[in-house]
The first five atom37 places (N, CA, C, CB, O) and aatype in JSON, in Angstrom:
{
  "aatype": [20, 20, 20, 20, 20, 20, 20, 20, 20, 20, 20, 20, 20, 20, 20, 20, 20, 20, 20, 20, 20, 20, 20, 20, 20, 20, 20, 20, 20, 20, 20, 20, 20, 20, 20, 20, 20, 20, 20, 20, 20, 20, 20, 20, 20, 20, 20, 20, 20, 20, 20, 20, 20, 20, 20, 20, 20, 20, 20, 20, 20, 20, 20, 20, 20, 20, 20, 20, 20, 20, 20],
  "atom_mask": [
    [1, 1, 1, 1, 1],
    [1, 1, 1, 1, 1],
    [1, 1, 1, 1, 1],
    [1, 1, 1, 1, 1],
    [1, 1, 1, 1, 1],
    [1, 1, 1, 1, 1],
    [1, 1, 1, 1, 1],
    [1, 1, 1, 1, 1],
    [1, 1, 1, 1, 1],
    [1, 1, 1, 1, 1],
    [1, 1, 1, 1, 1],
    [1, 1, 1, 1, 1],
    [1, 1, 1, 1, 1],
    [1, 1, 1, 1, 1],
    [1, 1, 1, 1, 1],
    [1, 1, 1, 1, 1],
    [1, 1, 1, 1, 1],
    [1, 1, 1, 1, 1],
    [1, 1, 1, 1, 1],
    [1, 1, 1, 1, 1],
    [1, 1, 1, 1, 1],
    [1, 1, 1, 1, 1],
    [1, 1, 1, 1, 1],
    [1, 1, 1, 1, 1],
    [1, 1, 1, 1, 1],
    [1, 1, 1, 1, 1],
    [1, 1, 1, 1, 1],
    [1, 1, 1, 1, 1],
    [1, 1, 1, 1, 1],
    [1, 1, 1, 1, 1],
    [1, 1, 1, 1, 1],
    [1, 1, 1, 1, 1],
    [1, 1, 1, 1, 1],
    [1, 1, 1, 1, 1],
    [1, 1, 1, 1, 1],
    [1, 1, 1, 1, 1],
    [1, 1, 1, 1, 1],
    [1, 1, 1, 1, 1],
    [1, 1, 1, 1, 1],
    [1, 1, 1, 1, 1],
    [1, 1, 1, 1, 1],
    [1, 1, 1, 1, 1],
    [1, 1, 1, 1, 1],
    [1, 1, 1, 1, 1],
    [1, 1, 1, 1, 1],
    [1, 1, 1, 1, 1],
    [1, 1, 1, 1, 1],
    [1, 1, 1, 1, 1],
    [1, 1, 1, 1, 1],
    [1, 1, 1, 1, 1],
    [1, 1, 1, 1, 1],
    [1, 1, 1, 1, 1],
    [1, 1, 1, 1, 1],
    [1, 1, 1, 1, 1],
    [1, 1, 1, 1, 1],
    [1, 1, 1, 1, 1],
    [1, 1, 1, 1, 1],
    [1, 1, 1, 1, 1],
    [1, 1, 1, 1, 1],
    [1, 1, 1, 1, 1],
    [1, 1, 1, 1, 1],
    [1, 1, 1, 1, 1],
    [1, 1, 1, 1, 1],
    [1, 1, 1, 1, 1],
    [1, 1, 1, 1, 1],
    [1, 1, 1, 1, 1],
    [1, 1, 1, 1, 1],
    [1, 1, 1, 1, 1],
    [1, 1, 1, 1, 1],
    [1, 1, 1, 1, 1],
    [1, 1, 1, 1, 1]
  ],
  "atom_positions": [
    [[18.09, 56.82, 16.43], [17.0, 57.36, 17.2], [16.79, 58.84, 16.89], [17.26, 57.17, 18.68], [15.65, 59.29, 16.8]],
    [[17.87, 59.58, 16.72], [17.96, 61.06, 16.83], [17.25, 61.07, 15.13], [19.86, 61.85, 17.19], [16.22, 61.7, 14.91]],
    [[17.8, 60.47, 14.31], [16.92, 60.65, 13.07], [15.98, 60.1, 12.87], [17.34, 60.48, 12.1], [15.67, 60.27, 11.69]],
    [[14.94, 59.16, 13.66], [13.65, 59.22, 13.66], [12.83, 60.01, 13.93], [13.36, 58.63, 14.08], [11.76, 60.22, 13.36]],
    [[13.5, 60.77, 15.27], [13.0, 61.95, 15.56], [12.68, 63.01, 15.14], [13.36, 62.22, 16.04], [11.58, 63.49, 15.39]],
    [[13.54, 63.58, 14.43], [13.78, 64.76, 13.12], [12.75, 64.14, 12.23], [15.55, 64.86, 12.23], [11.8, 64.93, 12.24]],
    [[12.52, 63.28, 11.6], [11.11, 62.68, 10.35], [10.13, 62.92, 11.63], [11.11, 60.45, 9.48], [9.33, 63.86, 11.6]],
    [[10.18, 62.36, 12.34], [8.98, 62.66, 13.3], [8.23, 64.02, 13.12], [9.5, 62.65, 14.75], [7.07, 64.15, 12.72]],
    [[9.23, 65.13, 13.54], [9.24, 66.24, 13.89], [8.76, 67.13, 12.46], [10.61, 66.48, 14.54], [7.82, 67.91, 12.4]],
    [[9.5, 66.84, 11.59], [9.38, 67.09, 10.11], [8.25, 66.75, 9.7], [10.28, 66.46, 9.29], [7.57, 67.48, 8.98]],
    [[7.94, 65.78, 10.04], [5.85, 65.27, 9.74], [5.34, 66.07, 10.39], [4.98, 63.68, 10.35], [4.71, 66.88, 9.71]],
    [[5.3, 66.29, 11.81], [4.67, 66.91, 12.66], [4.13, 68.98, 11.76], [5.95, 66.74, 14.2], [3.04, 69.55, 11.73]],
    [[5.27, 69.35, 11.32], [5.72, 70.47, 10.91], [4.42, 70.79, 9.67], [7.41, 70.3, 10.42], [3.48, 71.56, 9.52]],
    [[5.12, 69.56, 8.91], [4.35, 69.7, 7.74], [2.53, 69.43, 8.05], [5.05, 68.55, 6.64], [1.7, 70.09, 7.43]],
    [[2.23, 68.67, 8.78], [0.82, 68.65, 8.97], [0.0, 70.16, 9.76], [0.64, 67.26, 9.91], [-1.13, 70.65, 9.82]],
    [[0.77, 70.32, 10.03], [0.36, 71.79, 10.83], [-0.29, 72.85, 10.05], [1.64, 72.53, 11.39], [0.34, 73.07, 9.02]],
    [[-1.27, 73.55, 10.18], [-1.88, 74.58, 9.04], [-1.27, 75.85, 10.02], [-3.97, 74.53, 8.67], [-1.68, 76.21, 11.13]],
    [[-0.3, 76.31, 9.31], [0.92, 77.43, 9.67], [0.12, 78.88, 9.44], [2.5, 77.28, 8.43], [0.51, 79.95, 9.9]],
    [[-0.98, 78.7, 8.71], [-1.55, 80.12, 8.39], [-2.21, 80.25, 9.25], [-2.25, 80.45, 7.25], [-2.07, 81.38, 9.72]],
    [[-3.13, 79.48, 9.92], [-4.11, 79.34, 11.02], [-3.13, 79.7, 12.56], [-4.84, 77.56, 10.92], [-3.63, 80.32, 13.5]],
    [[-1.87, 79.25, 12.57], [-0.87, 79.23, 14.06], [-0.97, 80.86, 13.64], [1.16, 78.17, 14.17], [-1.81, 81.61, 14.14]],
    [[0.2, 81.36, 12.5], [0.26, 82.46, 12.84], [-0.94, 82.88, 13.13], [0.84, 83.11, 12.11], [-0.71, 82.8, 14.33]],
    [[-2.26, 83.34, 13.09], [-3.06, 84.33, 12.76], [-3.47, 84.31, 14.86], [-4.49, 83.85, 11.19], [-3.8, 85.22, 15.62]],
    [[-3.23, 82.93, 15.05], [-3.74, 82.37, 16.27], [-2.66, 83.38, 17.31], [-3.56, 80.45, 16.35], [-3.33, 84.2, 17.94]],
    [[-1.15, 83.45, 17.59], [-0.55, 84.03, 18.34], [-0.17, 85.47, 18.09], [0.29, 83.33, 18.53], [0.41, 86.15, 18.94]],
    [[-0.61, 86.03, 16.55], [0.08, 87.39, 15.92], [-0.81, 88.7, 17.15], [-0.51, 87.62, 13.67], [-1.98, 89.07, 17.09]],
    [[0.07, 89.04, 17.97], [-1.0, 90.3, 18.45], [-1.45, 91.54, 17.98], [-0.67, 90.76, 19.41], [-2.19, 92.35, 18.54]],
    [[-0.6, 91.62, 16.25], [-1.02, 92.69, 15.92], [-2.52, 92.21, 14.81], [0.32, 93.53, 15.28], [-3.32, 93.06, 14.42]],
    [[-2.62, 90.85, 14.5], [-4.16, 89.62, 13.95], [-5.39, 90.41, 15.11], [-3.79, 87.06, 14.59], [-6.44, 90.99, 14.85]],
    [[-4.71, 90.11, 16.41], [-5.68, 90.53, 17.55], [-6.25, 91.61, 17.38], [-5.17, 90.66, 18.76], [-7.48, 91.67, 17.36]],
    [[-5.48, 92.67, 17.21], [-5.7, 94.01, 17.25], [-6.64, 94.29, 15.72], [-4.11, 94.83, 17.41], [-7.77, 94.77, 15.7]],
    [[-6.22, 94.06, 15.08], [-6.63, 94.38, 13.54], [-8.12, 93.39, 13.17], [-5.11, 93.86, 12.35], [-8.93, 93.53, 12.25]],
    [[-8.1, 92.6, 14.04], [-9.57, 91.64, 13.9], [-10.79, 92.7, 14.34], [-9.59, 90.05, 15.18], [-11.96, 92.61, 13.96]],
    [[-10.21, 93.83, 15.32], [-11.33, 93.96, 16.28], [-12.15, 95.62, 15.1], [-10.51, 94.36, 18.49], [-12.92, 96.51, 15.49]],
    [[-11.55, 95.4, 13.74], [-11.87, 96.07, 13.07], [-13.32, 96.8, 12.6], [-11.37, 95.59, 12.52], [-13.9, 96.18, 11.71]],
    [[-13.84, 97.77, 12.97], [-15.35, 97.79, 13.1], [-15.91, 97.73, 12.57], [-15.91, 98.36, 13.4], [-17.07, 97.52, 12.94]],
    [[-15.49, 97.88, 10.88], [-16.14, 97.9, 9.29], [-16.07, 96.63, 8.92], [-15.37, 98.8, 8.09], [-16.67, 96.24, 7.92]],
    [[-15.16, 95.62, 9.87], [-15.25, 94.2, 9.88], [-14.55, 93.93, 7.94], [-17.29, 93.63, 10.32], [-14.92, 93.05, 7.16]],
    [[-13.56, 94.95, 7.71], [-13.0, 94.92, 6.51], [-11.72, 93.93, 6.49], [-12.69, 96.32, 6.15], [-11.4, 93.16, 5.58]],
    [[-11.18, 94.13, 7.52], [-9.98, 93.25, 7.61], [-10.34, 91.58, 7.58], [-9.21, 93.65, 9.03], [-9.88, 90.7, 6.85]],
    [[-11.29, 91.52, 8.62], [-11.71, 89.54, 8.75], [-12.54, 89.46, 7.3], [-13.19, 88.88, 10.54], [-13.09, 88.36, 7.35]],
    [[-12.86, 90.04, 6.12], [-13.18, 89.64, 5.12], [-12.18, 89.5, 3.64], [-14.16, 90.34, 5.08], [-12.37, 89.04, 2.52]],
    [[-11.26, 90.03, 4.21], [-9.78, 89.48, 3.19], [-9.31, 88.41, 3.29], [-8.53, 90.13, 3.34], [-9.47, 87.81, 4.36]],
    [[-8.68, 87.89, 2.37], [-7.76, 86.48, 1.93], [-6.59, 86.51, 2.81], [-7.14, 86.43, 0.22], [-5.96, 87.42, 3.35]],
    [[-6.52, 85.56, 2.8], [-5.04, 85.32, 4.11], [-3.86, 86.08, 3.57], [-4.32, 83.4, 4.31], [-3.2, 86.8, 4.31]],
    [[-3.61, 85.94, 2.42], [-2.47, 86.96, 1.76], [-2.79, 88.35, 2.04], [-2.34, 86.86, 0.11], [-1.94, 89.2, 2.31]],
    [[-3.66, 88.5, 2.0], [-4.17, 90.0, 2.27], [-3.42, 90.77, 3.57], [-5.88, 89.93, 2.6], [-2.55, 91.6, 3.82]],
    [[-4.71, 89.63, 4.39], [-3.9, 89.86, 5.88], [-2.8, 89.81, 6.56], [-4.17, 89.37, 6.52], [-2.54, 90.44, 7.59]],
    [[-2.11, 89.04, 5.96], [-0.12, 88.48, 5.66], [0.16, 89.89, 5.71], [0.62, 87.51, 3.74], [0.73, 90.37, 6.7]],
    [[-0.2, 90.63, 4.7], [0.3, 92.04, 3.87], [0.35, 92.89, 5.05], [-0.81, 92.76, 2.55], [1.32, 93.4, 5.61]],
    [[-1.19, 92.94, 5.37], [-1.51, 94.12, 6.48], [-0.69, 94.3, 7.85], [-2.96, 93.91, 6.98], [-0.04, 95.26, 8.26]],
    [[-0.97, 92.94, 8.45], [-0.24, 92.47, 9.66], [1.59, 93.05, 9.19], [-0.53, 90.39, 9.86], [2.21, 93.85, 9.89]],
    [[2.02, 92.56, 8.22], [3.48, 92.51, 8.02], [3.9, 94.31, 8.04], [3.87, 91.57, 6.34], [4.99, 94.83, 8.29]],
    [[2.71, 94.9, 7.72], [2.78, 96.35, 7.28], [2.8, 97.13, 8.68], [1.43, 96.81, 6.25], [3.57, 98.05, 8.96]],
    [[1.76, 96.56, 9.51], [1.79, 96.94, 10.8], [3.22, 96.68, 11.92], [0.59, 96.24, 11.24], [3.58, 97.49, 12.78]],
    [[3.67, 95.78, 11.72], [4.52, 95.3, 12.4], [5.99, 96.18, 12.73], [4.65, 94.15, 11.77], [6.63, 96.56, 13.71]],
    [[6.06, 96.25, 10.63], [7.63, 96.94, 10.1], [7.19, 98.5, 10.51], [8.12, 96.72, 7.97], [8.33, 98.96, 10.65]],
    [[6.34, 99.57, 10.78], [5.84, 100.7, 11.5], [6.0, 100.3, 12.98], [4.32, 101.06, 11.09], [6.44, 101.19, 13.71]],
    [[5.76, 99.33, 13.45], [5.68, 99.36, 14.97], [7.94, 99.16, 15.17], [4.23, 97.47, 15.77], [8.48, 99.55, 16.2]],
    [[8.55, 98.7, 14.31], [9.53, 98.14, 14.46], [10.33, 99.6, 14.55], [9.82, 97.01, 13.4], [11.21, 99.93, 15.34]],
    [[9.57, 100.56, 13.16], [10.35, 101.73, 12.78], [10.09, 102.68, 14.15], [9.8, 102.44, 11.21], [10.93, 103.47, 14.56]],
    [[8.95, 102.5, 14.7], [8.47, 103.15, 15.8], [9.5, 103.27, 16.98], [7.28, 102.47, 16.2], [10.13, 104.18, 17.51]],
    [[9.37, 101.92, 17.15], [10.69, 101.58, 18.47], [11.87, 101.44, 18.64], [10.72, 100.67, 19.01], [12.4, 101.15, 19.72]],
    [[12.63, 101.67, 17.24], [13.56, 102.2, 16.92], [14.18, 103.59, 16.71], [13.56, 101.75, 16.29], [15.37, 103.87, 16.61]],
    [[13.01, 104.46, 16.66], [13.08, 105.73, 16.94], [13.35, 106.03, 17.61], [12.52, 106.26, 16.92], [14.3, 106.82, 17.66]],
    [[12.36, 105.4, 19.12], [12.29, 106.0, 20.15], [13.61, 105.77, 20.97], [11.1, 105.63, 20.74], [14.12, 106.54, 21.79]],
    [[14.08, 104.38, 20.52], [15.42, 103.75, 21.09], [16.91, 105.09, 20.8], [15.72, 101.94, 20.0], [17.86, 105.36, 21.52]],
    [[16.59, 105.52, 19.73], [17.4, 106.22, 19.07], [17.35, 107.44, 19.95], [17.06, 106.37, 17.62], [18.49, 107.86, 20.16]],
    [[16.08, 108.43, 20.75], [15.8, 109.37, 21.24], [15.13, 110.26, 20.31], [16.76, 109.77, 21.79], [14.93, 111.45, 20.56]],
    [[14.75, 109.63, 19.13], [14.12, 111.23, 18.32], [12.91, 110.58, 18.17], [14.86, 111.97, 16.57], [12.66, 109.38, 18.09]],
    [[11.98, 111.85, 18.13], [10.72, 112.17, 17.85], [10.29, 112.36, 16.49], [10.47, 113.18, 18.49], [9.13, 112.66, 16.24]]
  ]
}
């Protein structure tokens, strides 16, 4: 039973369009959509992969700073 489940689950996985989920829950997708030159929603998904990933590792370095106490 437990390994029907797993193929189950494993189908389930694979049918899923994973580029579309992320873009759907990413809040920094949210933020970067609301772009006014409307430059960002006209790039390739790799593009946006890039940008988003770029934004993220700055927000990470950000709050690690601050965790740290320096400015």
């Amino acid at each position: 039973m437990s390994v029907a489940n797993a193929i189950t689950s494993l189908r389930l996985c694979s049918a899923l369009d994973w580029r579309q989920y992320v873009e759907s829950v990413s809040l920094v997708e949210q933020v970067l959509q609301r772009d006014p030159a409307g430059a960002y929603g006209r790039m390739d998904f790799l593009s946006r992969d890039r940008q988003r990933q770029a934004v993220e590792e700055l927000a990470a370095l950000t709050s690690a700073t601050r965790r740290c106490g320096s400015r």
